[in-house]
PADODO-42845 format. One record per atom (N, C-alpha, C): x, y, z; residue in one letter. Coordinates in steps of 0.02 Angstrom, whole numbers, padded with zeros to 5 digits, always signed. Layout:
PADODO-42845
XYZA;...
//
This chain:
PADODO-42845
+00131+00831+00087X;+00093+00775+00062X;+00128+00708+00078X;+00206+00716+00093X;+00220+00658+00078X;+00220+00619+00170X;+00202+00682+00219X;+00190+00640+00291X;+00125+00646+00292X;+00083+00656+00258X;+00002+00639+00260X;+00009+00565+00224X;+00033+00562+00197X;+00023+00474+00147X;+00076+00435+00206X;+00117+00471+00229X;+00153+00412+00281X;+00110+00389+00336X;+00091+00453+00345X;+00060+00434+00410X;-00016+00383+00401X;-00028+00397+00334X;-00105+00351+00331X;-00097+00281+00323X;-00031+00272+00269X;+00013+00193+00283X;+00024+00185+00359X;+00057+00220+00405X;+00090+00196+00461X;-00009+00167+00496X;-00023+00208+00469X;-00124+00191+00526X;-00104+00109+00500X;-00110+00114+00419X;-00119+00046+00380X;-00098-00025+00421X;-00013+00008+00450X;+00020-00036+00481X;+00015-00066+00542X;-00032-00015+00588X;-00030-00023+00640X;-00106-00064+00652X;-00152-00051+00584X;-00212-00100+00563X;-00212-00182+00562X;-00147-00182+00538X;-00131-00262+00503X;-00062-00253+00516X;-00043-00278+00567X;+00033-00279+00593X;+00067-00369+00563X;-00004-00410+00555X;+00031-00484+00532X;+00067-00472+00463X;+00014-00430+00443X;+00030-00424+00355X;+00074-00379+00348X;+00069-00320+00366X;+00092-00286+00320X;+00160-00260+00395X;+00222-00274+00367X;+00274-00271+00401X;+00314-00214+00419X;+00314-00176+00356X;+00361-00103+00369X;+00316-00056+00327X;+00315+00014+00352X;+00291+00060+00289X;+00357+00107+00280X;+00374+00139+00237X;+00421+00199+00247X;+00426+00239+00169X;+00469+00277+00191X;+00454+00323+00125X;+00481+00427+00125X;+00534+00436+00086X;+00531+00509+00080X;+00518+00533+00024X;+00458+00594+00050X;+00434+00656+00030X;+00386+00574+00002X;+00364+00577-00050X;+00292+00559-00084X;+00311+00489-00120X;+00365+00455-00110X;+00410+00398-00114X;+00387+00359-00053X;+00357+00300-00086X;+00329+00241-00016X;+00338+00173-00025X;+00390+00137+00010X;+00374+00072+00027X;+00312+00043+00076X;+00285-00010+00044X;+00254-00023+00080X;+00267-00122+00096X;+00291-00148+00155X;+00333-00197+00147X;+00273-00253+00175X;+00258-00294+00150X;+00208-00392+00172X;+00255-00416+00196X;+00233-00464+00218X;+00259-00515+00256X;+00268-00572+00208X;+00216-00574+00172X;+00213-00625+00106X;+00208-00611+00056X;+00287-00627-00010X;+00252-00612-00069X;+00201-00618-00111X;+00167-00679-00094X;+00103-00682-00131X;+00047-00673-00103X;+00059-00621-00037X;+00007-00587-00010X;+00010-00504-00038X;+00053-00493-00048X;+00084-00417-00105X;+00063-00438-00170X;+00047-00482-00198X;+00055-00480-00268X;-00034-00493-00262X;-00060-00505-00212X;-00149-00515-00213X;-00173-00452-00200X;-00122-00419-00161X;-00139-00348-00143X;-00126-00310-00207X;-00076-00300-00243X;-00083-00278-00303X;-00139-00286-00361X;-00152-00331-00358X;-00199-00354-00388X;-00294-00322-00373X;-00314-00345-00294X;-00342-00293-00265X;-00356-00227-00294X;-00286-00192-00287X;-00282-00110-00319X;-00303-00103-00379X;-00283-00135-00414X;-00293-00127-00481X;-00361-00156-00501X;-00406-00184-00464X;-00489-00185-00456X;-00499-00133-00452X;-00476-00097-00405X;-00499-00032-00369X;-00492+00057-00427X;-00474+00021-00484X;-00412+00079-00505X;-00367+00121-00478X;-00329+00073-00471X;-00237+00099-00429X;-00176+00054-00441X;-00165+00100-00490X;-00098+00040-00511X;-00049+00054-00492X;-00018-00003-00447X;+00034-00024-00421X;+00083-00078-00445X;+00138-00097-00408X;+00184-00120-00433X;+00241-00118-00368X;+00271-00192-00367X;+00322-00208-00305X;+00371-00169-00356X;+00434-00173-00283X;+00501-00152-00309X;+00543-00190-00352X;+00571-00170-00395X;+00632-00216-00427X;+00637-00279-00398X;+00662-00262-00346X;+00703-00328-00309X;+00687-00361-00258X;+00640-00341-00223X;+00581-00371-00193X;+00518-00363-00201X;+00489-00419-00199X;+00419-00430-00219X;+00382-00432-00173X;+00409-00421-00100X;+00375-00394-00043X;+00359-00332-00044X;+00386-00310-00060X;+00390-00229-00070X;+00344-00192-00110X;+00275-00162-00090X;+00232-00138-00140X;+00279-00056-00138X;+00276-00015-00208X;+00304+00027-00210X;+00241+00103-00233X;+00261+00150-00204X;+00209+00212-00198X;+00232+00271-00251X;+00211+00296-00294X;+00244+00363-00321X;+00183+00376-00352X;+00148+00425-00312X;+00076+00472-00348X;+00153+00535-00375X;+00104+00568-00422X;+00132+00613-00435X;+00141+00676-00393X;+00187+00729-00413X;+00182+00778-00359X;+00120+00810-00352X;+00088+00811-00392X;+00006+00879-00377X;-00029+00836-00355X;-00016+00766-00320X;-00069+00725-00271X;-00100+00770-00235X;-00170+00770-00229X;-00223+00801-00191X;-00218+00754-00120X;-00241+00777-00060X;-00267+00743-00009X;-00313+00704-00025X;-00364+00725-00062X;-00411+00670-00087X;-00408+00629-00133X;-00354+00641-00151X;-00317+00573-00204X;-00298+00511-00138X;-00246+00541-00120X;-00205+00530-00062X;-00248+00469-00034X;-00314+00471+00011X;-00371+00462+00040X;-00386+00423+00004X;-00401+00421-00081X;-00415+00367-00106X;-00388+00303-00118X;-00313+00327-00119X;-00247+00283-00136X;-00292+00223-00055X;-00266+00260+00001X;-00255+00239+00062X;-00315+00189+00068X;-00393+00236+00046X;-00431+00168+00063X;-00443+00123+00010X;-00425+00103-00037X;-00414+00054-00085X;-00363+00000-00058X;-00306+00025-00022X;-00254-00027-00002X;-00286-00052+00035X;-00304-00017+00105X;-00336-00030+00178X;-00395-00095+00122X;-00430-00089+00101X;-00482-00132+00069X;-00462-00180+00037X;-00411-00196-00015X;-00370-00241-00040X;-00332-00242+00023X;-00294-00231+00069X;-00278-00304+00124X;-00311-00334+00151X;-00373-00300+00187X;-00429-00316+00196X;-00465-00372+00174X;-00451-00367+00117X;-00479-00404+00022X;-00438-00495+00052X;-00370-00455+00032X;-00340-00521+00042X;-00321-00549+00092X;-00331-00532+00149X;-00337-00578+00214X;-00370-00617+00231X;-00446-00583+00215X;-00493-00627+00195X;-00493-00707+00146X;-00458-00687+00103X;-00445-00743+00047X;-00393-00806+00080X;-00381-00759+00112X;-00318-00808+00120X;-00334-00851+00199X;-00386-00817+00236X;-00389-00826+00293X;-00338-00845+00353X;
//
């Protein structure tokens, strides 16, 4: 599960290469790294429209951070993925 969610971030990344800067992540553990913090914190925001709550890292606020639980379904997975893809989407738009 946890290179099915990488790999649907890495699509993410390779979607929006301005925005969204790094993906990475082991086993079901995911950074997901902006370019701008207050393009992460609109994207968070986004999610949590969507019902998906998220949350940057400690210490960077670039840093959106990933932890579904372990019995994540693929179709959880899928949902996570197109909620983000839609909230950057969301906020690129906004921000033009």
């Amino acid at each position: 599960m946890g290179g099915y969610l990488l790999d649907g971030l890495t699509e993410l990344k390779a979607r929006f290469p301005e925005q969204v800067v790094d993906v990475r992540g082991l086993g079901l553990l995911t950074g997901i790294e902006f370019a701008e913090a207050d393009f992460a914190s609109l994207v968070v925001s986004g999610l949590a429209a969507r019902g998906v709550i998220a949350a940057y890292t400690l210490n960077q606020p670039r840093v959106l951070r990933g932890e579904p639980p372990l019995i994540v379904t693929c179709e959880e997975a899928d949902l996570f993925l197109t909620a983000l893809r839609e909230a950057v989407e969301q906020t690129g738009s906004l921000l033009g």
